[in-house]
N, C-alpha and C positions, 0 to 999 in steps of 0.2 A: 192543904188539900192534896196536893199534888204526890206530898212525901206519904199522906197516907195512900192514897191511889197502887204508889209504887209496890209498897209494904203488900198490899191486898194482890198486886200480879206476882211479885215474888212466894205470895204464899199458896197461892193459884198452882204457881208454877212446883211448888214440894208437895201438893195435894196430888196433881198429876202425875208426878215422878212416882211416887208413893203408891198409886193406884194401878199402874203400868205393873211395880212391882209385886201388887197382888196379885193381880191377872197371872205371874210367872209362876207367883211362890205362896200364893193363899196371906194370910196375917203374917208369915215367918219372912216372906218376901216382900211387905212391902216396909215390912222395919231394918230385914236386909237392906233394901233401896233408900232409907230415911240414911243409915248409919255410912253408906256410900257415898251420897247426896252432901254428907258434911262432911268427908274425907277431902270430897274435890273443892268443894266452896274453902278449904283449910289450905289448899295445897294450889287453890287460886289466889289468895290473899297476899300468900307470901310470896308467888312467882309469877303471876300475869303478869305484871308490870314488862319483867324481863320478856318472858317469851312474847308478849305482841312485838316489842321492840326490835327483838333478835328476826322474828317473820318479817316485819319490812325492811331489817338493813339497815336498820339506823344507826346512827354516829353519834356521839354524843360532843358537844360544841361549846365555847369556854369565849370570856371577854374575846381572848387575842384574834382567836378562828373566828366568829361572826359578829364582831362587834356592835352592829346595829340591832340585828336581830335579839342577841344576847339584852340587850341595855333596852329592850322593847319588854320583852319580858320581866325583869327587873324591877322598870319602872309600875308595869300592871300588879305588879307581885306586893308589891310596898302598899299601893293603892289599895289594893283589897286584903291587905294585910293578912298577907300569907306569906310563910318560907319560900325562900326563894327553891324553884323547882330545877330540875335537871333538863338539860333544854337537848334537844338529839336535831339532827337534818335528816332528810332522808332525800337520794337521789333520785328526783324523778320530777317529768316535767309539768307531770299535772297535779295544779294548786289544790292543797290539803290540809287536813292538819287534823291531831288527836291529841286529847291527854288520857293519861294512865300512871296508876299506883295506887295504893292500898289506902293510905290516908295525904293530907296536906304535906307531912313531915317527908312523905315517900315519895313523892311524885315525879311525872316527867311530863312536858311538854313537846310533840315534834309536829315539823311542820319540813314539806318538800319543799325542793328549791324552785319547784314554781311557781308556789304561792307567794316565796319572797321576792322571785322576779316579775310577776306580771300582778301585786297591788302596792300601792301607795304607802306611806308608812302611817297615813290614818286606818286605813282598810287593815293591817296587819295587825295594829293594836286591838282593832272589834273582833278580829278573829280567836286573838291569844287570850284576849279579855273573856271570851267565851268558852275557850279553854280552862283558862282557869279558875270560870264559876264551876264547872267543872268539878275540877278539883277541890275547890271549895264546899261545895255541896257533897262531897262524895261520890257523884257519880261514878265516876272511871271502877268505881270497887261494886255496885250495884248492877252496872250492865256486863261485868264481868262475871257475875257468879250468876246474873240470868241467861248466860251464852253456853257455860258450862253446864245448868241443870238441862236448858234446852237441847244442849247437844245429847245428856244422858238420856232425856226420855227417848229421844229421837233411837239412840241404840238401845235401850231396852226393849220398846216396842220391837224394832226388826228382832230380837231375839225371843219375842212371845210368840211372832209370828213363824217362825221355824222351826221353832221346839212345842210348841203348841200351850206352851202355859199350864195354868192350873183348870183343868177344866171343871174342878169342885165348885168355881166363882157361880154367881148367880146366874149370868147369860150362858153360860160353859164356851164350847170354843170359838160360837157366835162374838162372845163378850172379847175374848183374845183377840177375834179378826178385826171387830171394830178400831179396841185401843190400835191394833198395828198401826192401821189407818189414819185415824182422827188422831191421836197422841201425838205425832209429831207435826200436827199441824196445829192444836191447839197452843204445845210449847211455842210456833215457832210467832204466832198470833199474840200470845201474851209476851213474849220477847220485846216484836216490835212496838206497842202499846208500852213497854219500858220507857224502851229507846226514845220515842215521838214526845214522852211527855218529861222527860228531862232535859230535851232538845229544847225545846220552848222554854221552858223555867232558865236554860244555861244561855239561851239568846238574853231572857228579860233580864236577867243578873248582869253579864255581861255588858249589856249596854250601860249599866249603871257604872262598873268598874270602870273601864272606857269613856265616859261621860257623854258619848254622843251615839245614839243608838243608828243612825245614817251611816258611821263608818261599817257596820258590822253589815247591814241592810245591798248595802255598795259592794262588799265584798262578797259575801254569798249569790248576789248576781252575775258576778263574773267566774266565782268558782263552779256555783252550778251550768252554766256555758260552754266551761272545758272540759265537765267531771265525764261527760258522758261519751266525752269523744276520743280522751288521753288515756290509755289507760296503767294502773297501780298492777303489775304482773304479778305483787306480794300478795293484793287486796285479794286478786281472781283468783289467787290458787288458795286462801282463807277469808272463803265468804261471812265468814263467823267474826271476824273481825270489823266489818264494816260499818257495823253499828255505833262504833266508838271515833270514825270522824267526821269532820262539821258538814259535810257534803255528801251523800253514800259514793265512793270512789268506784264501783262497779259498772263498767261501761254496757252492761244488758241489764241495767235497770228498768224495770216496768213502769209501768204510770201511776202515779200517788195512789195507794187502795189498802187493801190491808194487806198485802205483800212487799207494800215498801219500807223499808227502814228507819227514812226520814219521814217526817212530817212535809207539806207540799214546800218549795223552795218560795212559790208566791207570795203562800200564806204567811210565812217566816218575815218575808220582806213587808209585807201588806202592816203587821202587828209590830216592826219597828218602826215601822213608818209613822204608824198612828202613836207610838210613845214622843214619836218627835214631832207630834203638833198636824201631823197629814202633808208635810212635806216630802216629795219623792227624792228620794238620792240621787237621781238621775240630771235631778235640776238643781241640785245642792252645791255654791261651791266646797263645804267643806266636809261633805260626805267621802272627796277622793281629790287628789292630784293625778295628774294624766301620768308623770314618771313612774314607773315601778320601785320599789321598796329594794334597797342593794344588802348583800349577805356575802360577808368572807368568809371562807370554809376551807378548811384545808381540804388536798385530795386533788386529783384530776379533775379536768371538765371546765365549764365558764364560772365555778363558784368558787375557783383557785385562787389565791392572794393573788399569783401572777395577772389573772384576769380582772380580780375586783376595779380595779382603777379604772376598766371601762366602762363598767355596771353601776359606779356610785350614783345611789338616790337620792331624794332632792333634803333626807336627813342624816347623810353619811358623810 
């Protein structure tokens, strides 16, 4: 249900792009906007992956450089029988993490080094494990090309609204002012409506991968705690990205509506919770260890080999 859901907002979403384009160009324009509309979904397939990666900074990180982290992922990757993905860090201190890539074969994993220092290394597996239903599922290639059409309608509208469009359509340039208007709000509406219902399906997969849906439940309690306060200087200068990690990383986050990204952090917690029998992670011993998760990384800073020996986890 959920994959048809998705199919029906992405189709929402080239109906809207497409109609934008009439409003510009009459029928000539809005098959102009279809044939545009599949240039970029073509030219996202083969190089999101790279450019979200390159926008946060990321590194990419091998057995030797993050040993634990690396052998975390690994081991989930086996478990849900999937290639093994390409694993990146990204410096910074608020706990995060995203996957990205076009299919299974392509993939990446990253996650900050806060999230490796401040959970447990059960809490880190719920989180990777949720990553990589992800990946599994195809999402990372899904809310990829709904960010890209959203951002087209978003410019094409302001370009109806300037140029005045076609005003042959049926409302004439009534009908233009509207699209300006509502067009990049509906894109940005059925976007999120992506995002919130792949979030939920990649928690309940996840916790299956991971085998204990408490670690995952435990972890997004404490990431949501810091997300709002630390903030990702990559995330805030690409709000368009935000959508693709486990927490929305934007520290002027509004409150759950239909302008949020994520789906509510409660509700996420409330729905693993009840997979795990209606025990709270809170009172779980094995929801979390009190030590944080340790990560050798090359590079300056406390994730340096030089420093890891004072940072080892209670699985490192």
């Amino acid at each position: 249900m959920n994959l048809v859901k998705t199919a029906m907002l992405l189709a929402s979403l080239t109906a809207l792009f497409m109609g934008v384009g009439y409003l510009i160009g009459g029928s000539g324009g809005a098959f102009i906007a279809f044939l545009f509309a599949a240039g970029m979904n073509l030219f996202s397939y083969w190089n999101a992956d790279k450019m979200v990666l390159r926008m946060h900074h990321a590194h990419e990180v091998d057995r030797g450089a993050a040993p634990e982290y690396y052998g975390v992922v690994e081991e989930l990757a086996r478990r849900a029988d999937l290639p093994m993905p390409k694993v990146y860090l990204i410096d910074n201190p608020q706990p995060n993490a995203f996957a990205t890539g076009r299919n299974p074969e392509n993939a990446a994993v990253a996650a900050t080094t806060g999230l490796l220092q401040s959970l447990s290394r059960e809490e880190l597996s719920g989180v990777m494990a949720h990553e990589l239903a992800h990946v599994k599922n195809r999402d990372t290639l899904t809310m990829t090309i709904a960010a890209t059409i959203a951002g087209a309608v978003a410019m094409l509208a302001n370009f109806a609204f300037f140029f005045g469009g076609n005003r042959n359509n049926p409302l004439g340039f009534v009908g233009v002012l509207l699209a300006a208007i509502t067009a990049p709000l509906g894109a940005m509406l059925l976007q999120m409506a992506i995002s919130r219902t792949r979030e939920y399906s990649a928690d309940r997969d996840g916790a299956a991968i991971c085998g204990n849906p408490l670690w995952l439940a435990s972890a997004l309690g404490k990431i949501a705690r810091s997300a709002g306060r630390v903030p990702i200087d990559s995330a805030e200068r690409n709000p368009a990205t935000a959508s693709l990690f486990i927490v929305n990383p934007l520290t002027g986050e509004r409150m759950d509506n239909l302008f949020s990204t994520h789906p509510s952090t409660e509700n996420r917690i409330a729905a693993l919770t009840e997979m795990a029998g209606g025990i709270d992670p809170r009172h779980d011993r094995r929801a979390a260890t009190p030590r944080p998760a340790a990560a050798e990384a090359t590079g300056p800073g406390p994730w340096s080999r030089a420093g890891a020996g004072r940072r080892r986890g209670p699985w490192g």
